[in-house]
C-alpha positions, 0 to 999 in steps of 0.5 A: 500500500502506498503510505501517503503522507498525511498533514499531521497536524489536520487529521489529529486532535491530540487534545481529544487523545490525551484527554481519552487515554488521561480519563481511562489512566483516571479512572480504568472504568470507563474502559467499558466506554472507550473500548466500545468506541476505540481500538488502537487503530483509531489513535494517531500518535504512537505513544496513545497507541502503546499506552491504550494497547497495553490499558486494554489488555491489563484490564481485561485480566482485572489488573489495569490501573496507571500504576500497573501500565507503567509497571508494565511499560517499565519492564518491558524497556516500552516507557519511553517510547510511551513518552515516560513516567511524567507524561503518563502522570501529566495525561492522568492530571490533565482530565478535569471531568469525567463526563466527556469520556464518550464525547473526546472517544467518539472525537478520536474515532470520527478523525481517524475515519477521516484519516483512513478516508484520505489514505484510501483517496491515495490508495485509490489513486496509485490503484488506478495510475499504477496498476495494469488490470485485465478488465474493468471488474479487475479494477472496480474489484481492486478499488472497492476492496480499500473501502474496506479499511475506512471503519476498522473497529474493533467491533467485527474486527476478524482475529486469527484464530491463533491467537483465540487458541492460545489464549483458551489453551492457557485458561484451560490448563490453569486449572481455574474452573469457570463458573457461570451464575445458577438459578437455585433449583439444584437439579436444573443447576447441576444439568445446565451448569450455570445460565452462562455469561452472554445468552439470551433466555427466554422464559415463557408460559401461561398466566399463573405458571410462576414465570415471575417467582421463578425470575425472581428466585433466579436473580435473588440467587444470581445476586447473592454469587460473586458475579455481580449485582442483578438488573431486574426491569419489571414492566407489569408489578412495581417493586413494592409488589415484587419485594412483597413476593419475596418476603413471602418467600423468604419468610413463609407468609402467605403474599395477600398477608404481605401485600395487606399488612395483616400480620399477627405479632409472631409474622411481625418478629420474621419479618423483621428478622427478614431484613438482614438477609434482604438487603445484603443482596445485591438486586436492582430493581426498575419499574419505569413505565413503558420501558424500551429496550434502548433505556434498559441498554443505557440502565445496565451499560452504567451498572457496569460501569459502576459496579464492574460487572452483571451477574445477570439482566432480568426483563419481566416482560416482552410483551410490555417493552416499548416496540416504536414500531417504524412505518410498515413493520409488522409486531412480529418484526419490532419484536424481533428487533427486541429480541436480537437487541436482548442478545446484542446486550448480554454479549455486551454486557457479559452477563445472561439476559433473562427475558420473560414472554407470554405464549399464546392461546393456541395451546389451549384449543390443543388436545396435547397441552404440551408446549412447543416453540409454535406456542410463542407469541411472534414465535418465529424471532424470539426462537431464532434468537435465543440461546436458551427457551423453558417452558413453564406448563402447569399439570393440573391432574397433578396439582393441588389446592396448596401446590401447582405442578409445573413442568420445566421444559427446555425446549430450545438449549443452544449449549445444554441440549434439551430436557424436562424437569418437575417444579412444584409451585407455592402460589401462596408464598410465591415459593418456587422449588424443585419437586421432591419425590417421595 
């Protein structure tokens, strides 16, 4: 390729790369938002390039801050040609707020488009003076092959798989075992081996399945493991009403005594014993009316940036999101835009989404009451985008008056296979547990 030379000084902003590699240097959490912006490519002078290089990398091991970069650089003999001790320092020092990370990154990345736009104009150039070409495809071939480089990311970027295998041979050999987050049903837990880090789940069922007690149960699990506090985006109960569900659980009570406030003095006293076990569990909870996907994005992107990490993300339900349905799209469509949207951020976040849905009526008219993926309102999107699909379907001829029956079945499991489990359902206390068998 022929390296043009290029007016330094008009297709830079050193300011805006100072000012984003001084933020990561004072602050490592807004990697989160830089590394969504910025690769190394994106930066000009070849100190901001090492310095970021080598930020990225220490922080993916938990292991980055500006004593540990230029503890890095020191023993690798890179400080210098970083700019030295007293210009990463200075680089730390020169930030006065932190509210304009996302605004110097997205500065970086719009020159250096730019900058790749000029170099492609010379590429073009030497392409068509320079080089001899059988036919005219030949050479459209050639030149639109450039433009390849004018959005180079590190979204979608391709890596060699080389240095995938290295990278999961040292993890595999270390003898560290990875853990996933468990939902505290032992049996299912013990088959799935945890929900996993980056998939998308969907839930669903009829009215009074449990969906809800089961979400919740789940992220009072998640919650209390060492993965991270749990977002739980509650669109159809408010958070007095969800919190009311789990002290019945907890406590035993039934729920209508909890919701009323009808409690004798012995229900009184474990209550407030309750109170302890409740609020050293790291749940989150937001009932915001009319939701959409793009808030619920934004909500759990700072929760990471804040707490470093998810555990998980509950969504109660599909049907209630916000779908801004555009012109001439279908609700099967605008669904599907949620569910992929779902999907997009579990791998972004890093932690499993949980999204509970509705089935349709369709079941009811059928003989066999067993569900399938058919059964999923605007079936077709959300099977196509999740990892992971459970019914949840009430046995009434096994059922009582006390405890509901609730088959658990894995209709879809893009990692685990499928499988069937028996759940027995305490409406009163909104108590969700595996079935024990005589």
């Amino acid at each position: 390729m022929n390296e043009a030379i290029i007016d330094q000084e008009q297709f830079t902003d050193v300011e805006a790369e100072q000012m984003t590699i001084g933020a990561l240097l004072k602050s490592p959490d807004t990697m989160d938002i830089v590394s969504s912006i910025l690769s190394e490519a994106d930066f000009s002078y070849p100190q901001h390039i090492t310095i970021f290089g080598v930020a990225k990398e220490l922080y993916e091991t938990n292991n980055f801050s500006i004593h540990t970069v230029k503890t890095w650089l020191k023993d690798r003999s890179l400080l210098e040609s970083a700019g030295g001790v007293e210009y990463i320092n200075q680089l730390r020092l020169s930030v006065p707020t932190m509210a304009l990370v996302e605004y110097y990154a997205n500065k970086v990345r719009d020159i250096a488009i730019k900058r790749r736009g000029m170099q492609l104009s010379y590429d073009i150039q030497d392409i068509t003076v320079n080089q001899d070409f059988s036919n005219i495809q030949e050479y459209v071939s050639a030149v639109a092959s450039k433009f390849n480089s004018l959005d180079m990311t590190k979204k979608g970027q391709l890596i060699k798989i080389n240095d995938v295998v290295v990278k999961q041979i040292k993890k595999k050999v270390s003898g560290v075992v990875i853990k996933s987050p468990k939902l505290g049903l032992h049996d299912i837990d013990q088959w799935m081996n945890g929900i996993g880090r980056n998939r998308l789940i969907v839930i669903a069922g009829r009215p009074g399945t449990g969906k809800t007690a089961l979400a919740l149960k789940a992220a009072r699990s998640i919650a209390k493991q060492e993965f991270g506090p749990v977002a739980f985006f509650s669109m159809e109960m408010e958070k007095e009403e969800l919190v009311d569900r789990i002290l019945s659980d907890v406590c035993g009570i039934p729920f209508t005594q909890v919701q009323r406030g009808e409690l004798d003095l012995r229900e009184k006293d474990i209550l407030l014993k309750s109170e302890g076990v409740m609020t050293d569990v790291s749940l989150f909870i937001d009932d915001t009316p009319r939701m959409d996907m793009g808030y619920i994005s934004a909500q759990c992107r700072k929760m990471k940036r804040e707490h470093g990490g998810l555990g998980a993300i509950v969504i109660d339900y599909l049907g209630l999101i916000e779908l801004h349905q555009k012109k001439n799209e279908s609700k099967s469509d605008a669904i599907g835009r949620v569910t992929k949207e779902s999907k997009n951020l579990a791998k972004e976040i890093g932690c499993s989404v949980i999204l509970l849905s509705q089935m349709n009526r369709e079941i009811e008219k059928r003989g066999v009451k067993r569900p399938v993926l058919s059964d999923l309102r605007e079936s077709g999107n959300i099977e196509q985008d999740a990892d992971m699909v459970i019914f949840l379907h009430r046995d009434d001829e096994k059922s009582s008056a006390a405890m509901a029956h609730v088959d658990l079945i894995v209709a879809k499991g893009r990692q685990t296979g499928l499988a069937d489990f028996e759940l027995a359902f305490y409406g009163m206390v909104q108590r969700m547990t595996m079935m024990v068998r005589a």
